[in-house]
C-alpha positions in Angstrom: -26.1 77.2 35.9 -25.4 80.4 33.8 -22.9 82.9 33.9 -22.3 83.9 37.2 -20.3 87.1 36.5 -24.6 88.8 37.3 -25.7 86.3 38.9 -29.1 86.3 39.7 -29.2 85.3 42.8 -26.6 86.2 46.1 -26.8 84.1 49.2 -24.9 86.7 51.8 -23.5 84.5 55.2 -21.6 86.0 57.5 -19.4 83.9 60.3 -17.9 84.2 63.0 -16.3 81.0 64.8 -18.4 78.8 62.9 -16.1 76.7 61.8 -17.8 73.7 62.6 -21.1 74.8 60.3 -19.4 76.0 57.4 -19.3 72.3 55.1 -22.7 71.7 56.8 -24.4 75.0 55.7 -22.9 75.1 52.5 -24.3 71.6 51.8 -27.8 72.7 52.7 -27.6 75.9 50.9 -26.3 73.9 47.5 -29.0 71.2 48.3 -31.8 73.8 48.4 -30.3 75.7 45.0 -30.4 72.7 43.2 -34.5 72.8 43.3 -34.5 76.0 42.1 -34.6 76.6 37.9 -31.7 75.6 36.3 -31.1 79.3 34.6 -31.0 81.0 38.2 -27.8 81.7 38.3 -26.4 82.4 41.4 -23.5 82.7 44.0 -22.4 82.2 47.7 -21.1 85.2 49.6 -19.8 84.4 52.9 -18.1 86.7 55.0 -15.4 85.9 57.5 -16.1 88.5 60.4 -12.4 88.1 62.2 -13.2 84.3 63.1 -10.4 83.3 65.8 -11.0 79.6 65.0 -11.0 77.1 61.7 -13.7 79.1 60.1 -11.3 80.8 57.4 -9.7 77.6 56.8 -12.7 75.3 56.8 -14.2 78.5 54.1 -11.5 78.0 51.9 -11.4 74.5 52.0 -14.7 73.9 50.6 -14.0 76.8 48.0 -11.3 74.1 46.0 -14.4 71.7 45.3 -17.1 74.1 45.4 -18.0 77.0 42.2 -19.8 79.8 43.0 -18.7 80.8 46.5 -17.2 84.4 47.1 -15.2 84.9 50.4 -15.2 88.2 52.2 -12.5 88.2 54.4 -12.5 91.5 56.9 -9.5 92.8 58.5 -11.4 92.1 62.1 -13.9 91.2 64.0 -16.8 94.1 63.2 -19.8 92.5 64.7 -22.9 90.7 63.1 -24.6 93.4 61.4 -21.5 95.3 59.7 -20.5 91.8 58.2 -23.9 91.2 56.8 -23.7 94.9 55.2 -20.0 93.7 53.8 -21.5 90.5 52.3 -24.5 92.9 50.7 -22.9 95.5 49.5 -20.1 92.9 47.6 -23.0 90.7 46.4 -23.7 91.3 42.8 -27.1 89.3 42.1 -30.3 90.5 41.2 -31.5 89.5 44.5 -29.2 88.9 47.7 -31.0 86.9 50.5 -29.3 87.5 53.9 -28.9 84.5 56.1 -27.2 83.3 59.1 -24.2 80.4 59.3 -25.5 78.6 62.7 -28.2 76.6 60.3 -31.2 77.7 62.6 -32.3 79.9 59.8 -33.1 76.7 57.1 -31.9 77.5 53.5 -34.5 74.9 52.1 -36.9 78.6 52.2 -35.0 80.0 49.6 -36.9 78.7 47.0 -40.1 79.6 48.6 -38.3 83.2 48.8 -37.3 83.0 45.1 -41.1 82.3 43.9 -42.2 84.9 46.0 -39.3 87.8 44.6 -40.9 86.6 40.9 -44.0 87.2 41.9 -43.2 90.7 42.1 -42.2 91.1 46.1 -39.1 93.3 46.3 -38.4 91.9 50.8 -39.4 88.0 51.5 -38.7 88.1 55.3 -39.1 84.8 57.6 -41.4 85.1 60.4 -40.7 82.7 63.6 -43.5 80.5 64.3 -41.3 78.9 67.1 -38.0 79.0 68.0 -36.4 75.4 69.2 -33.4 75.2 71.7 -34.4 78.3 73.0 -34.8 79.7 77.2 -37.2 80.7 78.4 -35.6 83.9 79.4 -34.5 84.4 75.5 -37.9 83.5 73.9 -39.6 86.4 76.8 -36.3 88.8 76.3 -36.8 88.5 72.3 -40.6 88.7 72.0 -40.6 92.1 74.3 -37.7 93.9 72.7 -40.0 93.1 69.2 -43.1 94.4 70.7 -41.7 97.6 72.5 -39.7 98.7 69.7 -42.8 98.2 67.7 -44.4 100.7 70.2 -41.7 103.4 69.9 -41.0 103.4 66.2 -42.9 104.7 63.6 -41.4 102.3 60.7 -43.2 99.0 60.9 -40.9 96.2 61.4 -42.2 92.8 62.1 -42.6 91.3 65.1 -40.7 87.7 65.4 -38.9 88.9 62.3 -34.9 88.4 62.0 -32.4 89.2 59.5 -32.9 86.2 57.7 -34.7 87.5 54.3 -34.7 88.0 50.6 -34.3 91.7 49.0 -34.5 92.7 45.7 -31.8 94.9 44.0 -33.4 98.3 44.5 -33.6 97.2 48.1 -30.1 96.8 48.4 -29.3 99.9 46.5 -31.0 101.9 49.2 -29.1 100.0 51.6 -25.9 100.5 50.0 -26.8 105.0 50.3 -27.7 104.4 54.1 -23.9 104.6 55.7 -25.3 104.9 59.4 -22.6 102.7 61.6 -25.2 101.4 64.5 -26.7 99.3 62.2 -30.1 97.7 62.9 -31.1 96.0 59.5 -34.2 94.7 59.5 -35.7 97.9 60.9 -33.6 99.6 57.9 -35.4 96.7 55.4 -38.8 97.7 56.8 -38.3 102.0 56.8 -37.3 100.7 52.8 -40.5 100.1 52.3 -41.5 99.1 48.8 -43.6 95.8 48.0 -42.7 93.4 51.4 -44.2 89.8 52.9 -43.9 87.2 55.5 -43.1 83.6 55.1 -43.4 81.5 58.5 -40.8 79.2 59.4 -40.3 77.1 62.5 -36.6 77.7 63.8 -34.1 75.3 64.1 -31.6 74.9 66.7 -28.1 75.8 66.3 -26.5 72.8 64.4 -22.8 73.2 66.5 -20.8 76.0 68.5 -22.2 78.7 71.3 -24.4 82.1 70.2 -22.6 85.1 69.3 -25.5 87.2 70.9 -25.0 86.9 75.3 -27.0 88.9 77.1 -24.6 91.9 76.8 -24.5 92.2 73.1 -28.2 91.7 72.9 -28.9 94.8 75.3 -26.6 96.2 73.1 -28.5 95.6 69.6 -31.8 96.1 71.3 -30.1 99.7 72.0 -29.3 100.6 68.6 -32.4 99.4 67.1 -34.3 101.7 69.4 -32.1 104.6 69.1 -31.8 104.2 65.2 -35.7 104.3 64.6 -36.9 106.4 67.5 -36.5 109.7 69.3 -39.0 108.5 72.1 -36.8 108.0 74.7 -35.7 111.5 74.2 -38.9 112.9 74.7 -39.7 110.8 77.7 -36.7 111.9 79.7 -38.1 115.1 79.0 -42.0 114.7 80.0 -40.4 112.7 83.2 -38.3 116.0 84.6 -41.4 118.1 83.6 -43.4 115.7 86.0 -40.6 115.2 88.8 -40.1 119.1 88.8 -44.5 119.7 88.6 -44.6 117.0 91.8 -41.5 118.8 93.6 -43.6 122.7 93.2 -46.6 121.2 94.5 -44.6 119.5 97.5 -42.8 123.2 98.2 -46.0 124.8 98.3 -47.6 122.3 100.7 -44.4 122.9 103.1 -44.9 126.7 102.6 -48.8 126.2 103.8 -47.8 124.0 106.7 -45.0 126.5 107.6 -47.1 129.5 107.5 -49.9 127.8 109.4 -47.4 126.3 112.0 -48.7 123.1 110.9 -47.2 119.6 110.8 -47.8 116.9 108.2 -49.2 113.7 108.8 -46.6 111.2 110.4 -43.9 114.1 110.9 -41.0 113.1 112.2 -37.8 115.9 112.5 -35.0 114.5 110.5 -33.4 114.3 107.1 -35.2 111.2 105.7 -37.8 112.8 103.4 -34.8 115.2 101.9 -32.2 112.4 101.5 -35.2 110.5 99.6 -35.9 113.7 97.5 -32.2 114.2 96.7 -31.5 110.3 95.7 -34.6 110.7 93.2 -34.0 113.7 91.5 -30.5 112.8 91.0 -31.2 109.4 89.7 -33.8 111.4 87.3 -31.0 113.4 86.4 -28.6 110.6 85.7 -31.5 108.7 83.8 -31.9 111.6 81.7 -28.3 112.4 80.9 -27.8 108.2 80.3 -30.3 108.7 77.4 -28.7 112.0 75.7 -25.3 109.9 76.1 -26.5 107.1 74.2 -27.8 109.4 71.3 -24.6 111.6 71.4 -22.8 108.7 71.6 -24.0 108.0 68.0 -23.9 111.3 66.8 -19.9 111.4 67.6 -19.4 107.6 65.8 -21.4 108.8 62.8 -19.5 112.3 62.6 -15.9 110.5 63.0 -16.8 109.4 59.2 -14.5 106.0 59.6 -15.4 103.3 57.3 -18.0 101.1 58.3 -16.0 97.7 57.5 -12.4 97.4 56.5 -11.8 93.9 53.8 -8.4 91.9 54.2 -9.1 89.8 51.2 -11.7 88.9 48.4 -11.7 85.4 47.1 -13.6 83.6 44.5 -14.0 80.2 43.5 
């Protein structure tokens, strides 16, 4: 290999408790370099995301027999998609392809992302054809959240799409000028734009250790990427009081007939049942609605606090 001070090619990892995946992935990932052209240059950028178990050790273990490797060593845990944005915006190469550490995204499609970058492509992004050691529940879960926030955007991001791709420089340039904190990348890849295809891959299952996404944390990203790309669920709570408030007017001028007329409705019965119902739904409208504008204040008070998006203990390089 070449100089690696420009590399031309960054492999960006970020970890958290992986301990057990680190010698592993970094075997695969050297394994899969190796077939590509012997001028690449390139380098190894993982990012240790606060890791509470051997996965800073096991990191700089394999940096005393290994070259090329860069470790990004952040002061805490920040979460998946602020580590990944750390391990970009360090990475130096001409291209930086973005990948997980649990092995289900397999490096042996980097060269098939490399061939495809000189061909002129400035995103490679890998497209699930099936996802093994998966639920049932996750596989349903995933492919809705693609699908809906397909729907509600206007930026075209990929359905069965993760973060696992290959951008080109100017790519990650225009990452680098996007500081927003609730980060949702691979919608930010796609609203990019510039010259972008799919590869299909078939998912592997996690080689050791538990997800980092539970159900929680996956609500939670399907949140931001919604709220990041779309202003939808804005304008529904709107068009949904306009409707609950057009249905409530109607059903006061129906009881102002029936009262004039000394009439009674259909299955009247005296009592408070109908207004108790009435008051419950318009107040859960009215919680649904404020729910939403919380979410997107929310954001606007953690974007307008100006804190850095990542804070770095340590950079190391082997």
């Amino acid at each position: 290999m070449t100089d690696t001070s420009h590399p031309a090619l960054s492999i960006v990892v970020p970890l958290y408790n992986e301990g057990g995946n680190v010698a592993p992935l970094l075997e695969r990932i050297s394994g899969a370099l190796a077939r590509l052209p012997a001028d690449l240059s390139y380098e190894i950028v993982l990012v240790n995301d606060g890791s509470r178990d051997g996965t800073l050790t096991a990191i700089r273990n394999e940096m005393k027999g290994r070259a090329h490797l860069v470790l990004v060593n952040l002061s805490r845990n920040f979460g998946h998609q602020l580590a990944a944005t750390a391990g970009i915006e360090v990475a130096a190469g001409d291209a930086v392809v973005l990948m997980d550490g649990d092995l289900q995204d397999p490096p042996e499609l980097i060269d098939e992302f490399v061939a495809k970058w000189r061909q002129g492509y400035d995103v490679v992004y890998a497209v699930r054809r099936t996802r093994k050691g998966e639920s049932a529940f996750k596989l349903f879960t995933a492919g809705a959240f693609y699908r809906i926030i397909k729907r509600l955007t206007k930026v075209d991001i990929p359905v069965d799409a993760g973060d696992f791709r290959l951008m080109s420089r100017r790519v990650v340039e225009a990452l680098r000028r996007s500081p927003e904190r609730h980060r949702f990348l691979r919608g930010m890849v796609s609203w990019v734009g510039f010259n972008q295809v799919a590869v299909e891959y078939d998912r592997d299952v996690r080689y050791s250790g538990t997800t980092k996404y539970p159900i929680t944390k996956m609500i939670r990203f399907a949140m931001d990427g919604i709220t990041s790309f779309s202003d939808i669920p804005l304008r529904f709570a709107s068009y949904f009081g306009f409707t609950v408030s057009a249905i409530a007017f109607i059903y006061a001028l129906i009881i102002v007939a029936f009262k004039l007329f000394s009439l009674k409705p259909p299955g009247y019965t005296p009592g408070w049942a109908s207004t108790i119902v009435t008051v419950l739904f318009l107040g859960g409208v009215q919680l649904m609605s404020l729910g939403i504008l919380g979410e997107y204040l929310g954001r606007v008070y953690d974007e307008v606090k100006g804190r850095p998006l990542y804070l770095v203990s340590d950079i190391e390089r082997s």
